[in-house]
Structure formats: structure tokens, C-alpha cells
C-alpha positions in Angstrom: 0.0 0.0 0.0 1.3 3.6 -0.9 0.1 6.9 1.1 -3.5 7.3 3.1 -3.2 3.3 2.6 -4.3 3.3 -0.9 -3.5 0.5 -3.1 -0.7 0.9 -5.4 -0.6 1.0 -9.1 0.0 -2.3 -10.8 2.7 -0.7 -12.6 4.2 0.3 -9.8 5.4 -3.0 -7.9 7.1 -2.2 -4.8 9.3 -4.5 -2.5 8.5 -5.1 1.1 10.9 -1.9 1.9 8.6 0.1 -0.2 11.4 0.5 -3.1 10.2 0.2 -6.6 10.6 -3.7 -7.7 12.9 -3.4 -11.5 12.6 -7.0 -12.0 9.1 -7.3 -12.4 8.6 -3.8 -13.4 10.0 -5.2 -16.5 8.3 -8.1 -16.7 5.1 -6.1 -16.9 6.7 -3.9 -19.8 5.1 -4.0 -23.3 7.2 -5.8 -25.9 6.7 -4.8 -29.3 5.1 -7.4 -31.8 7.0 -7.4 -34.9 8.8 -9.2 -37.8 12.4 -9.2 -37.7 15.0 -10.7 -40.0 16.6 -13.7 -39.4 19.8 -12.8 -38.8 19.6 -10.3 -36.4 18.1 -12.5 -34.0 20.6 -13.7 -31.7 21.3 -17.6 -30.9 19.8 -19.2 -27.9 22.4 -20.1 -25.6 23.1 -24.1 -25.5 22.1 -25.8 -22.3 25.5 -26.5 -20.5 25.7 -30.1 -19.6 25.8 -31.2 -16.3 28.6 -33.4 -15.3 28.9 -36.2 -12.9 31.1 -35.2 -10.1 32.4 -37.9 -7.9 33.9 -36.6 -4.8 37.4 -38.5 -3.8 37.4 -40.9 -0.7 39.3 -39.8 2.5 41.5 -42.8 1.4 42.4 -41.8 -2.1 43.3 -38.4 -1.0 46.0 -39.3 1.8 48.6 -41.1 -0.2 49.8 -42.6 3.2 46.8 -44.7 3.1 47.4 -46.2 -0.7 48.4 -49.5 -0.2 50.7 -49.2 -2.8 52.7 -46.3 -1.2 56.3 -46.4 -1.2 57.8 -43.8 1.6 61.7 -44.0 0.1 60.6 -42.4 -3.3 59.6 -39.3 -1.2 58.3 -36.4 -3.9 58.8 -37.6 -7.3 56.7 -35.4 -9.2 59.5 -34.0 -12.0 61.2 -31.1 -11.7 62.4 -28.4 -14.1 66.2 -28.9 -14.8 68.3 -26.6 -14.1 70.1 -25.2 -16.4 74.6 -25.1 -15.2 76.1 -22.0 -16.3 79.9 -21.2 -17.7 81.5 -20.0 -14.2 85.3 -18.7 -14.4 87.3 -19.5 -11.5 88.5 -16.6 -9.9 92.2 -15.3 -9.8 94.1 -16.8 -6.8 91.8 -19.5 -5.9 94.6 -21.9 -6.3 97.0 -20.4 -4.5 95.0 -19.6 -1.9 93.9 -23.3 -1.4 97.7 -24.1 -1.9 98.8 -21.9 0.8 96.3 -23.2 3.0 97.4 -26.8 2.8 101.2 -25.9 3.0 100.4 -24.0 6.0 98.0 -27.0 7.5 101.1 -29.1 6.6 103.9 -27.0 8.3 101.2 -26.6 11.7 100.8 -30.7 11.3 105.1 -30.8 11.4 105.0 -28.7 14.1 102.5 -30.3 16.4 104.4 -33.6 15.9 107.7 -32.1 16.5 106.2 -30.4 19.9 104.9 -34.0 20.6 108.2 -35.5 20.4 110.0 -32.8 22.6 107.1 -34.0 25.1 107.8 -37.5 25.0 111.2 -37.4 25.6 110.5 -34.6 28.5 108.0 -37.2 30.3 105.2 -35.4 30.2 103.1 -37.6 27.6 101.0 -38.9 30.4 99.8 -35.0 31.8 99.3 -34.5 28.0 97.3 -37.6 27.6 94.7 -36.2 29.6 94.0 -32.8 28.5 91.3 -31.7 26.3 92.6 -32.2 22.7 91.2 -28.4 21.6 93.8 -26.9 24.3 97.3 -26.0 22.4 100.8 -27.6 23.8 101.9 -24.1 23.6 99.2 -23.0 26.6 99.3 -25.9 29.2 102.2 -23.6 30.6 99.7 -20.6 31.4 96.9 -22.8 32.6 97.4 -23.3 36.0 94.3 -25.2 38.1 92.3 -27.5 35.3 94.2 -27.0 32.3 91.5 -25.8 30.4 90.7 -22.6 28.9 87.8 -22.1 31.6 91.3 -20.9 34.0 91.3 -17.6 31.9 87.6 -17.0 33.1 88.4 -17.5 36.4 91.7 -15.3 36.3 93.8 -18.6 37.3 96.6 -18.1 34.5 100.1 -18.5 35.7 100.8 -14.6 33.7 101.1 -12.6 36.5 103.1 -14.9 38.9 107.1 -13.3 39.1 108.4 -16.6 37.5 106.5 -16.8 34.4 108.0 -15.9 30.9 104.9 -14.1 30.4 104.7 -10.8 31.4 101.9 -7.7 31.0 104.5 -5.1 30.2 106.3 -4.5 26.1 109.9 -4.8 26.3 112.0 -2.0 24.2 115.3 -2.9 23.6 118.1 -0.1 23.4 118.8 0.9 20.0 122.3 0.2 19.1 124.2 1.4 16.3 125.8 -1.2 13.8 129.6 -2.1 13.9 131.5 0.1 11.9 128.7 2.7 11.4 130.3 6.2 11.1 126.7 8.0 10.3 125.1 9.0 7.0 127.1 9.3 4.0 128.1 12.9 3.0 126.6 14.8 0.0 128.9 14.8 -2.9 130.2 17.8 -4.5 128.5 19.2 -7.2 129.9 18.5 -10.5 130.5 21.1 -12.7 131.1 21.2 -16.4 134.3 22.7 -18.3 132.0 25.7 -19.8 131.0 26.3 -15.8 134.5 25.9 -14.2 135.7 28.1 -16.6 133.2 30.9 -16.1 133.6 30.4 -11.9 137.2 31.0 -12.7 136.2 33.9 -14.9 134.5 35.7 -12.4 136.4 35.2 -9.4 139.7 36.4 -11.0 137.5 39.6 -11.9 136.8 40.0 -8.1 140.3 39.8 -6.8 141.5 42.8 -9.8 138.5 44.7 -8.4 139.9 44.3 -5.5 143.4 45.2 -6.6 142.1 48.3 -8.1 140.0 49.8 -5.2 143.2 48.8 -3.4 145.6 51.1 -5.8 142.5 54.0 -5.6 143.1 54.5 -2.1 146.9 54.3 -2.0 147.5 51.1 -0.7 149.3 49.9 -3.2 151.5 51.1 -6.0 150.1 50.9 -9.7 151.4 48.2 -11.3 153.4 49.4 -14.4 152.3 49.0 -18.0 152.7 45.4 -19.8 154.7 45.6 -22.7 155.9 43.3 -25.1 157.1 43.4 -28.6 153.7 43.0 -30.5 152.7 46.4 -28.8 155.8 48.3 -28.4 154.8 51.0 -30.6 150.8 51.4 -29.5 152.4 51.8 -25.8 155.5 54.0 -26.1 154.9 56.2 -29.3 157.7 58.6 -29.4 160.0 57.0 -27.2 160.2 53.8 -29.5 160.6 55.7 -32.4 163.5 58.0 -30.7 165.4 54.9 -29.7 164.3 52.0 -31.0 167.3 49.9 -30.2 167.2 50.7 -26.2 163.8 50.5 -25.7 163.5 46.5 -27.0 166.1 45.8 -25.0 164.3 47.3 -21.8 161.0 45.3 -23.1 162.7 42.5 -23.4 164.1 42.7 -19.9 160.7 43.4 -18.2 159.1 40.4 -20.2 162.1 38.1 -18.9 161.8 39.7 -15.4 157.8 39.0 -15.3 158.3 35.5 -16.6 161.1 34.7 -13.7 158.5 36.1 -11.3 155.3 33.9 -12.7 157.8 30.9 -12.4 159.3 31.5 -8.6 155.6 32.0 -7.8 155.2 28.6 -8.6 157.4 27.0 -7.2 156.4 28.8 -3.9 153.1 27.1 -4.4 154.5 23.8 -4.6 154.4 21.2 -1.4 157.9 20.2 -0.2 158.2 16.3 -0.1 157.4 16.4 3.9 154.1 18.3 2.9 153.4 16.1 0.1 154.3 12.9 2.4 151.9 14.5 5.0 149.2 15.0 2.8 149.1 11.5 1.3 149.4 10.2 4.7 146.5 12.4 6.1 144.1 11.3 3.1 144.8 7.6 4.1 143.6 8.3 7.3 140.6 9.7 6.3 139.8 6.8 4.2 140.9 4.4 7.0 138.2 6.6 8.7 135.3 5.9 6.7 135.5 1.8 6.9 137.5 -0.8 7.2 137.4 -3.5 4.6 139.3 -6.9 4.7 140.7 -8.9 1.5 142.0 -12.1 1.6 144.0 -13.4 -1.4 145.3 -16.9 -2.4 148.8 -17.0 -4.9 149.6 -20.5 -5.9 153.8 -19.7 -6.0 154.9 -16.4 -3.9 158.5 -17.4 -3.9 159.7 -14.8 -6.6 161.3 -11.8 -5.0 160.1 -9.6 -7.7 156.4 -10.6 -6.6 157.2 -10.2 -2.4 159.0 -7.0 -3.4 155.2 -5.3 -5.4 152.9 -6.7 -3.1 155.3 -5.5 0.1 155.5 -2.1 -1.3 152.3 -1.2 -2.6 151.2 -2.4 0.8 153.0 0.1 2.9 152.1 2.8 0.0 148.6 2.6 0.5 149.0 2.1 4.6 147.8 -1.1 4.6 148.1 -3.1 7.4 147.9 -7.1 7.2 150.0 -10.4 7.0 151.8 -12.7 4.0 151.5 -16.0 5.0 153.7 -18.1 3.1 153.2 -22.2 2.9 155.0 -24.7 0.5 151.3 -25.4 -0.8 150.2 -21.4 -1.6 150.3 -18.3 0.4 147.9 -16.1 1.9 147.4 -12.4 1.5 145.3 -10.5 3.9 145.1 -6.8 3.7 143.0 -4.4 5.5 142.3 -0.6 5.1 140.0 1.9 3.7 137.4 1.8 0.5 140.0 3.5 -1.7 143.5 1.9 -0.9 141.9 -1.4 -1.0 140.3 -1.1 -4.5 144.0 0.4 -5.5 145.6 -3.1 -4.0 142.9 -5.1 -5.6 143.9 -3.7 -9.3 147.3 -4.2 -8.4 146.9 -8.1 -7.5 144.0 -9.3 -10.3 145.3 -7.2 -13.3 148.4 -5.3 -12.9 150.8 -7.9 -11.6 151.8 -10.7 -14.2 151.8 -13.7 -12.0 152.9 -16.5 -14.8 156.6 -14.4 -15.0 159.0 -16.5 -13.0 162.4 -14.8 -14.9 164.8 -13.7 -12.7 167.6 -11.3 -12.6 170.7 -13.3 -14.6 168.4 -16.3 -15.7 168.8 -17.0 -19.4 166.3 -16.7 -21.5 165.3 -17.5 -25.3 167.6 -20.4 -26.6 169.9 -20.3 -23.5 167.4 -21.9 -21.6 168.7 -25.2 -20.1 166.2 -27.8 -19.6 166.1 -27.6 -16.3 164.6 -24.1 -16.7 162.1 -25.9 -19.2 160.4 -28.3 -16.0 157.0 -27.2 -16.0 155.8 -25.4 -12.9 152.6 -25.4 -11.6 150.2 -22.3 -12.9 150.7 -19.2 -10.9 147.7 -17.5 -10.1 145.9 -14.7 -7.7 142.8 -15.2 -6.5 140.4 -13.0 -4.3 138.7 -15.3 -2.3 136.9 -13.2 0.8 135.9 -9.8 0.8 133.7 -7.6 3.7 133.6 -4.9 6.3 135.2 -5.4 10.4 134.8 -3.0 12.8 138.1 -2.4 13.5 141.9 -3.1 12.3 143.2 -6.8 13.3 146.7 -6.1 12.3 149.2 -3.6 13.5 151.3 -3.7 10.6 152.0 -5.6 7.5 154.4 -8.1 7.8 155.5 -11.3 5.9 155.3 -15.0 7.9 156.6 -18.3 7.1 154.2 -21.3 8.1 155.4 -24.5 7.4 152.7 -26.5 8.6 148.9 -25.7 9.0 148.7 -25.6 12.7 151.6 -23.1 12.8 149.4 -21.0 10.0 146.3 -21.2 12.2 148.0 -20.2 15.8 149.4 -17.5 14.0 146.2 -16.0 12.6 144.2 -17.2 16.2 146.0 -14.1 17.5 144.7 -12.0 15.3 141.0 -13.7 15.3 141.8 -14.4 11.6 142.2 -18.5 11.7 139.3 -18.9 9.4 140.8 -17.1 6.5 143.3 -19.6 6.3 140.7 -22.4 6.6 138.6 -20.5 3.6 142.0 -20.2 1.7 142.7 -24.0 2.3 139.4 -25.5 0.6 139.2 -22.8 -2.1 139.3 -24.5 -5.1 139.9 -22.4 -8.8 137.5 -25.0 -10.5 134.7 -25.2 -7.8 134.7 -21.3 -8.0 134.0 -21.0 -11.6 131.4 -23.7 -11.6 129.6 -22.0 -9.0 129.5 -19.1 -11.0 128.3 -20.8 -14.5 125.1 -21.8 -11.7 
């Protein structure tokens, strides 16, 4: 019913709510009654089929009930392979994995070498019964169960006043080298010919400065005109042509006077042979200063005077100090002294000295040669066997020592804190030496 409870409209079908009802609103619509063509009617759905579902069993769904279950295949519904891809190895993987095993090998050496040091301490039956995780190394600091739960408890052996093991960080002393005279000094600057000669240029222009602020103020005399023959007449005019005669003879005078003067100048300048000794000696000393190096040489034959005589004198030349040892087998050479004298020694024993000449003074020679003189001898060589650096000299002087034997050679050079040169000397072989070399 609408309003005042009047009946509704037919056309107007409401719902319980009071809303107007579509659906059958448009049932009650008109439909037109007409002829249309056939194909713009539109096809009557088909009736769907109705199928025959048949719900599963409890029994058929758990697959633990089938009878025919087998628990061992586990899921073998199939899988998607998947597909391996082209993977690089990366750079150092081998070496790492190397380095790891060498390393696991040399901790595996050293655990067995610690076990054997135990063994033959006694103390395999402690070790026996520790915890195998706890390392041979730590039993030491492990003082109540020898286990690492000690460190919890703060009962480590590390602050007792006999244990190696100690809280503080020792700093040792620093100590200079032996032989360590401090950095080496800057070198002098090198200078070219074109540069020397300009320094030289300009100084000498300093000192006539000098000279001529000197003559200004009357401290010293002017110096009196230069002349020579190729300017006679440009410097004396009138007198030259007066007397020709007199005047080159005074020139000639003056130039022989100034050349006497340049010439006794000289020799002032020159060291007397006690300066000159003094000098040499003094820069000997100042290479002694610098190091001290040590060369040990080994002749085959040393017996020729000639040979004693070079090897003496050069020696005291160059202020070495050392010893000649002289066996019937070879002799020994050692020389010690600064970087310079040595390296002038060491030309004079490998290249300038001819060891294979055995001629002596009055010996025949050429086809006056007996055959006696013809005997082969063995080959005469020098050999430096040993060089380095010692803190100090070993040797007061250089001196020449016979040694017949070995033991007289060795208690010779114990003195001196030298006996292994000899023993170096003695197993030096020429042959051994160069095939070490072609290695």
C-alpha cells in the first residue's frame, strides 16, 4: 500500500521496503510485436551439460593410506632442470687453497715435532689427559684445570714473578751497527768545463776589483804597464821611435823579469816532499776513517822476489796493514784498510801484476834456456777469495810469515781472530769457483 493506505498501481510494484521492484517492473513492460529478419536474431544459448562429479574418498586423497605407497621415493613429481652455467674461476683461488694446505702441513710438522719434545720430556701422560682443543703451547699458562675455563676464572700463571709471560712490552736499546760512522756525506757538485771556466772567470775579476779599489786609495802602487814586442809602438809612441834599439832591450828585460816572477811563484806554491808525504798520509787516514774492509787473497807460487817486493810495497804505500803467509802449498794475502786503498791493492793483485813471470835477474832466457829451466811449474795464479767490512783493524802492521805446517798458519792467525781465512783459503778451489759461477 502507498500513502492514506491506498493501493498501489499495478505498474508500480514495490518490494517489502517500499522501493520500486525493477525485476518485475519489467516483466510487466510491453514488448513490441513485430517481424524481424533472421539474422539479427541472436542464438539461444546451449544448455550447459551437467557433469557427474564424484567426490574422492578420505582414502584416495591421503597417499599414506594407498596400499601401494612407497615412503623411500619421497616427492617424485618431476622437476624443471636446471640449467649449469659457464663459471670462471676466480684469480688466486689456487693459490690460496695451496697456501692453505702448505700451511695445515707445516702446523701438522710442528704439532708432531712439539709431541716428540714432550715424549722425551715425560710429560706424555699429563698431555694424555687434556682436552685435545687446548694447544701444547698454553698448558704452561693454565694453572688449576688445564682448560681454557682458567682464563675465566683469572687462574693463569701470567702474573706470577716466574713466568716468561709478562703484562709489560719490552724496548730494547737501540744500538748502532759495527763500523757505522753515520750518513754518507753529500757529494760535491759537478761542474762542467763551460761552468768551471766561467767560476774561474769571475772570481779572478773579483780579486782585480779588488786590486784596483786597493791602488785608488793608496794602498798599493800601480802596477806598471805590460809591454811586449807586438805592442811596443801602440804603448810608447815617441819614445820607440827615438830609440828603438834601447827601448827593445828594456822590453825584453821586463818580459824576462815578469816571466822569472810567474815561475818563482810557482814553485812557492809547490808542497815540499814532507808536505806532500803528510798529505798523502793524512788522506789515508781519512779513508781508514770511513770503513774498514778486509781482502783475503790466495797465490799459488809467492817465492819470486820480484812478486814479495810489489805486493810488500804497494802495501805500505797505501798504509795497509795485514799479514803474507807463506806455505809450501800457496800463500795467503790479507790486507785491510780503507774503500780507496783497498780497491788500488785489488787492481794491483788481479790485473796489474803478471803472476805467470818466473824470470829472474841473470836467468837465461830464449835459446839459452837449459832444460832444467824448461820443467814445468805449476800455474801461478791470484785469486780474491773473501771480501767484507770489520769494525776495527786486526793487524798492526803488515808483515810477511813463514808457516810450514797448517797448525803453525792457524795459531798464528788465532792471534789475530783471523784463523778462518786460512781455513777458507785451504778448501778454495779455482774449478769449484767458476762452476759455481756458471750456476
Amino acid at each position: 500500500k502507498g500513502g492514506l493506505r491506498v493501493e498501489a498501481h499495478p505498474a508500480l510494484l514495490l518490494d517489502q521496503s517500499g522501493k520500486l521492484d525493477l525485476k518485475r517492473a519489467a516483466a510487466l513492460m510491453p514488448k513490441p510485436n513485430f517481424a524481424t529478419v533472421k539474422a539479427n536474431q541472436r542464438a539461444a544459448p546451449a544448455a550447459s551439460k551437467q557433469e557427474l562429479k564424484v567426490a574422492a574418498s578420505e582414502e584416495m586423497t591421503d597417499v599414506t593410506q594407498n596400499p601401494y605407497f612407497d615412503p623411500r621415493a619421497g616427492n617424485i613429481a618431476p622437476q624443471r632442470r636446471i640449467r649449469k652455467r659457464f663459471k670462471f674461476v676466480s684469480k688466486g683461488k689456487y693459490e690460496t687453497l695451496g697456501n692453505q694446505m702448505r700451511a695445515q702441513a707445516k702446523l701438522e710438522k710442528l704439532k708432531s715435532e712439539i709431541a716428540e719434545s714432550v715424549k722425551k720430556a715425560g710429560m706424555e701422560a699429563e698431555l694424555d689427559s687434556l682436552d685435545k682443543a687446548i694447544k701444547v703451547l698454553n698448558i704452561l699458562i693454565l694453572a688449576l684445570t688445564k682448560t681454557y675455563n682458567d682464563i675465566d676464572a683469572g687462574l693463569t700463571k701470567i702474573e706470577d714473578e716466574d713466568s716468561l709471560i709478562t703484562w709489560f712490552v719490552q724496548h730494547p736499546v737501540p744500538i748502532k751497527p759495527p763500523g757505522y760512522n753515520g750518513p754518507p756525506p753529500p757529494k760535491p757538485l759537478i761542474l762542467t768545463k763551460k761552468e768551471q771556466k766561467k767560476l774561474r772567470k769571475q772570481r779572478r775579476l773579483e780579486l782585480q776589483k779588488e786590486k784596483q779599489d786597493k791602488i785608488r786609495l793608496g794602498l798599493l802602487p800601480p802596477d806598471q804597464p805590460k809591454v811586449k814586442l807586438s805592442n811596443l809602438m801602440r804603448v810608447l809612441t815617441n819614445d820607440a821611435i827615438q830609440d828603438p834599439t834601447m827601448i827593445e832591450a828594456k822590453v825584453r828585460k821586463e818580459m824576462q823579469k815578469r816571466h822569472e816572477t810567474h815561475l818563482k811563484a810557482n814553485e812557492e806554491r809547490k808542497l815540499t816532499d814532507e808536505q806532500k808525504r803528510e798529505k798523502r798520509k793524512r788522506k789515508l787516514e781519512e779513508d781508514s776513517k770511513k770503513a774498514t774492509i778486509i781482502c783475503v787473497f790466495k797465490v799459488n807460487d809467492l817465492s819470486h822476489p820480484k812478486m814479495k817486493f810489489k805486493v810488500d810495497t804497494n802495501a805500505q804505500q797505501l798504509g795497509l796493514t795485514g799479514t803474507v803467509i807463506i806455505n809450501p802449498n800457496f800463500a795467503v794475502i790479507i790486507v785491510e784498510g780503507g774503500p780507496k786503498a783497498i780497491k788500488s791493492y785489488k787492481k794491483l793483485m788481479l790485473r796489474r801484476i803478471d803472476w805467470s813471470d818466473t824470470t829472474r835477474l841473470g836467468e837465461a832466457s830464449g835459446d839459452q834456456a837449459t832444460e832444467e829451466q824448461m820443467v814445468p811449474v805449476k800455474k801461478n795464479k791470484c785469486s780474491l777469495i773473501w771480501e767484507g767490512e770489520v769494525k776495527e783493524h786486526r793487524f798492526k802492521g803488515f808483515w810477511f810469515k813463514t808457516c810450514l805446517t797448517e797448525k803453525m798458519a792457524r795459531d798464528y792467525l788465532k792471534k789475530h781472530k783471523g784463523e778462518h781465512y786460512w781455513d777458507l783459503a785451504a778448501k778454495y778451489s779455482e774449478e769449484e769457483f767458476e762452476f759455481a759461477n756458471a750456476l
